[in-house]
N, C-alpha and C positions, 0 to 999 in steps of 0.2 A: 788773544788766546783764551779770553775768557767764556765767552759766548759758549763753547765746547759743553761744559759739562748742562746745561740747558739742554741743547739738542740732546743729549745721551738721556737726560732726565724725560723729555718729550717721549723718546724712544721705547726707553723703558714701560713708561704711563700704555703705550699704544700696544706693547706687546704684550700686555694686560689685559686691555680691555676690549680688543678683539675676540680674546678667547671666553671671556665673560659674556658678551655679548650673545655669541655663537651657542655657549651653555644657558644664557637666560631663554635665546629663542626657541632651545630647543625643549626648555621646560613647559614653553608658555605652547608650545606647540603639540606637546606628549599632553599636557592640560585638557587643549582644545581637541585633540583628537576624538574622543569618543562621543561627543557634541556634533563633531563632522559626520560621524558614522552615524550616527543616530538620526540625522536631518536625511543622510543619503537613503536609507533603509525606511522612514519615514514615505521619503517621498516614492519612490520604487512601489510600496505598498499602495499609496493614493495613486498611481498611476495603471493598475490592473484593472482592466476593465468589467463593468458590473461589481469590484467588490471597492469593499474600504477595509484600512488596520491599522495599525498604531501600534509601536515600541516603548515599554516602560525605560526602560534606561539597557545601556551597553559597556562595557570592563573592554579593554585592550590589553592584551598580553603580548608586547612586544616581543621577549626573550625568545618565547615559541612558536611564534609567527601567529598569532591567534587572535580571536575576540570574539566575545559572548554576550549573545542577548538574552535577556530577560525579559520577561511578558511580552510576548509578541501573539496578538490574535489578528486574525481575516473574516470576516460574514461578510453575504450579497448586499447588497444596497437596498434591493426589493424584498430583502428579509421580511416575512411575518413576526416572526422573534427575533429576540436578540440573545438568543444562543451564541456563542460564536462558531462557525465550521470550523474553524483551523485554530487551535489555543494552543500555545509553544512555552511550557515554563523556563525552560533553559536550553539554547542552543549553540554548543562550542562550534568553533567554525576556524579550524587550523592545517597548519601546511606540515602534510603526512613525511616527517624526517625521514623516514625508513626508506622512502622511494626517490631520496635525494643521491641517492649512495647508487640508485639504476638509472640515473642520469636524466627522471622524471619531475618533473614539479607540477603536482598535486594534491589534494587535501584531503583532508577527514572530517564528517562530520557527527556529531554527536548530541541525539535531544534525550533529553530528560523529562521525562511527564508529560510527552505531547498528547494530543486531547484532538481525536478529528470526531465530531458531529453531526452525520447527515441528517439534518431533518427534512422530511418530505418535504412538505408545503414548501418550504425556504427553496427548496432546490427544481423545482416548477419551472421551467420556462416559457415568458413569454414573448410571442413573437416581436412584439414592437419594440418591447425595450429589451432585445438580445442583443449583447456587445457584439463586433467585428469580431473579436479576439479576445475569447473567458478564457485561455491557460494558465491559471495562477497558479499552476504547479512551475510552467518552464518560467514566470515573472519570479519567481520565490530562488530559481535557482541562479539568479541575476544578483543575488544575494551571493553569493558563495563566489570570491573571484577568479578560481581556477578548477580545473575540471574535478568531481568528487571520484576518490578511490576507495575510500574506504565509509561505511553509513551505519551507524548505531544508533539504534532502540533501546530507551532504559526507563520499563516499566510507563508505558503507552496507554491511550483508553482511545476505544473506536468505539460508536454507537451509530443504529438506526433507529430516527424517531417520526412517529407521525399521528402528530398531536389529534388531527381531523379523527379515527379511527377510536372508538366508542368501546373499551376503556384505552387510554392512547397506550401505542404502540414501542415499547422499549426495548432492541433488539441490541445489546453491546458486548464486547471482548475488553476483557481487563487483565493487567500485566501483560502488556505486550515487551518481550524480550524481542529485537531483532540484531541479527549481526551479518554485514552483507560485506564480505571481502572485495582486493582487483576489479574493482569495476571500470577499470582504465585499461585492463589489460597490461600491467608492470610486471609481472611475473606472467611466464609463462603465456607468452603474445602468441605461441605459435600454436596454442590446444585449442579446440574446437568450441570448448565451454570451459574459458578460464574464471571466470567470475563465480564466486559459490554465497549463495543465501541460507541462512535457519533461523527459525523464527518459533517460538510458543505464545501462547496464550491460553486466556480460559473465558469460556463465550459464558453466556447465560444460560444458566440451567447447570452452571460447574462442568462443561465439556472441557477435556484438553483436545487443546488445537496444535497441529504441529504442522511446518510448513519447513521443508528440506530441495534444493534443488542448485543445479548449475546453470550459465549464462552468460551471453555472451553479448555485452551491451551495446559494445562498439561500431556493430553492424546498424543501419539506418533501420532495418527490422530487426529485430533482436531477437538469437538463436535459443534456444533455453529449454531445459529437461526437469520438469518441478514435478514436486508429490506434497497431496495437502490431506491432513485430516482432521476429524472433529468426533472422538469419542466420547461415550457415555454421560452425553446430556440429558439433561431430565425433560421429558417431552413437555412435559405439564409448565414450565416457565416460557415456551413458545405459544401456549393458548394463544392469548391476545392476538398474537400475528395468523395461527391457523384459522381460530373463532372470524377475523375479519373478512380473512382471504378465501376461504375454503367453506366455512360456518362449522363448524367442528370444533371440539376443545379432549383433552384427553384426560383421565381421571392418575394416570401411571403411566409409565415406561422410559426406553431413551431412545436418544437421538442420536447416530453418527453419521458419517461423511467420509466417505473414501475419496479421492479424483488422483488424476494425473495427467500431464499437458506437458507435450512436444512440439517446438515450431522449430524449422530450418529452412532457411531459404523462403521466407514465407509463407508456408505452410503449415500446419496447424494439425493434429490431431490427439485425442486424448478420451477420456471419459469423466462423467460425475455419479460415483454410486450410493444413492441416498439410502439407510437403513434404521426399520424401524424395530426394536426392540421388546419383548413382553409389554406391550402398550395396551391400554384397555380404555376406550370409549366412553361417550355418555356418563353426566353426573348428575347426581342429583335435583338440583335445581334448575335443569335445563325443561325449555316449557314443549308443550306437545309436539310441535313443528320441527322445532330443535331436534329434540328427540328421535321423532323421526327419520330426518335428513340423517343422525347421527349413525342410524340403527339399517340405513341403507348401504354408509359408508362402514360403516362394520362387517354388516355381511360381506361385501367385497375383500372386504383385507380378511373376515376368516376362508374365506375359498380360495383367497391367492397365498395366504403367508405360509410359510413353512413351517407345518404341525411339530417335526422333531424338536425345532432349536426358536421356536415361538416369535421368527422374525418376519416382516414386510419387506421388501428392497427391491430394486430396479437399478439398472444400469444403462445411463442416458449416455453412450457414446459420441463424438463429433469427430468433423473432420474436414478440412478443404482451405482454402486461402483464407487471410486474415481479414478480409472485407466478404467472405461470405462463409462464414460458420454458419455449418444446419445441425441441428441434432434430430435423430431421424424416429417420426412414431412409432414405427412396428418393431424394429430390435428393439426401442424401449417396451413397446408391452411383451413382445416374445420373453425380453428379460425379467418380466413382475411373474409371467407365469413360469418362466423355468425356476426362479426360485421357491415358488411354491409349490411345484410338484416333481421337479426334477434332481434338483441339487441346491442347498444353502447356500447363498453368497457368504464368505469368510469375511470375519469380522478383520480387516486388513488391505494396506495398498496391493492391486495383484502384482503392481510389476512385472507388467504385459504392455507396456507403452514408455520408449526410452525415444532420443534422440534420433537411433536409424530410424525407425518408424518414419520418422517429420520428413529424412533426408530421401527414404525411398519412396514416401508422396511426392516430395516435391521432383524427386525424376522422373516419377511418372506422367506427372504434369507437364514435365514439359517437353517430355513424349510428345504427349497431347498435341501439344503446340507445335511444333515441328511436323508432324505428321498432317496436322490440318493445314498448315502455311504452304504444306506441298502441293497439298488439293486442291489451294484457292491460285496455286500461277496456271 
């Protein structure tokens, strides 16, 4: 009878260190997790085609479903520079609780100081060495392992650069605020445009930028009713970009940006109305030719701008399927001269282009298309 208390002692020992085991493994495995993540998101990156990236280190937040990278950049591989196009200081990447409770499982994403850099040169394509397949937006969201619902911006920088361009060309928006609700469609699956975007920013030259709209992502083309503007920039911090493109440079004025865009059912229509402000021409140190050129483009904007309220503007309307947008010559000049001699364009969205707009093209279209399919039996 003695052998008994051994086996009870064995027992014991075992039902010990089963559960020891189970907790060491699963230390050494919480350990090794963000090592895993980091090799995965690594590799994901070196597999996009034409670019390369690399991940400084990644956090795991078990409790909240979450985990966060830290320095994550993208640039082409046939870069000129080594700017990076895509710079990511902080990107949270967790699973949205609130949409557990509508019987949805999806996430949220959240960056902090993202940093996107188009440089010209860099962004060139060439034929021979063009990848099959450059999406590194949809490789990046390969990253994210369930479908995004919810997408925040927190204080962002976008830039155009092109260094080739004699003095180089610095075109950027800084503080970018974004906050883009439902883009999964959790709330409210049965509205036309359930998903709602707004975004500010402040371009170069101190514009504020405002960008307000709904959407509906879920469609293969996606529905959407946006309104975008760009107030009182100072024209004179765009020289560079006009001086290259136009040969022009401005001594004063500003710069804003009306537009508005409707697509439904794949079609498209909207306007862009660019407006020029007390802007005054030609400076000093520009050489004869300059001058000239300037002084031709001068006369022009004083015979077309509008004497009352001292502005330029034109209203470049569009409209038609998403593989063939035109914007059309003669309503844009009918519209440089009606605002110079007819009526001031309002410094404001007109809110003359919403969603039916998109949905009564597209039944028109496909009018169209019925009506010709009849002709051709």
């Amino acid at each position: 009878m003695q052998p008994a208390p051994k086996r009870r002692s064995r027992f014991k020992r075992k039902r010990y260190i089963i559960p020891i085991l189970i907790i060491v493994i699963l230390i050494i495995f919480r350990i090794a997790l963000p090592y895993m993540v980091k090799n995965y998101v690594n590799k994901v990156l070196s597999e996009i085609p034409g670019y390369y990236g690399h991940v400084e280190d990644i956090d795991i937040a078990l409790v909240r479903g979450a985990y966060v990278i830290h320095g994550m950049y993208l640039n082409k591989m046939d870069a000129k520079t080594q700017v990076p196009f895509l710079n990511l200081k902080k990107s949270d990447i967790s699973i949205e609780w609130k949409s557990l409770f509508k019987g949805k499982i999806v996430s949220e994403v959240i960056l902090t100081e993202p940093v996107v850099i188009y440089v010209f040169e860099d962004q060139q394509k060439k034929e021979a060495a063009e990848p099959e397949f450059d999406d590194w937006s949809k490789a990046l969201t390969n990253l994210v392992p369930i479908d995004i619902n919810h997408l925040q911006i927190i204080n962002g920088k976008a830039a155009f650069v092109q260094i080739s361009a004699n003095p180089n060309i610095d075109l950027d928006m800084n503080h970018i605020q974004l906050n883009a609700t439902n883009l999964r469609n959790v709330v409210q699956p049965d509205v036309a445009l359930p998903s709602n975007i707004s975004a500010t920013a402040t371009s170069v030259g101190n514009g504020k930028i405002k960008l307000d709209g709904n959407m509906n992502l879920v469609k293969k083309i996606p529905d959407m009713d946006m309104a975008f503007s760009l107030e009182n920039a100072s024209i004179t911090a765009f020289n560079d970009f006009t001086n290259h493109y136009a040969g022009i440079d401005f001594s004063e004025g500003n710069f804003n940006i009306f537009s508005e865009m409707a697509i439904a059912d794949g079609f498209l229509t909207g306007y862009v109305k660019p407006l020029l402000k007390d802007s005054k021409l030609i400076g000093k140190e520009d050489g004869f030719f300059e001058t000239l050129w300037e002084g031709f483009v001068g006369f022009f904007k004083f015979v077309l701008k509008n004497k009352k309220n001292n502005t330029l503007a034109t209203k470049i309307e569009f409209k038609g399927d998403l593989n063939n947008v035109k914007s059309k010559l003669w309503p844009t000049i009918f519209n440089v001269v009606k605002n110079g001699w007819i009526s001031a364009f309002k410094n404001t969205v007109d809110n003359d282009v919403d969603f039916e707009d998109a949905k009564n093209l597209a039944g028109k279209e496909e009018k169209k298309e019925r009506v010709k399919a009849k002709k051709n039996k």
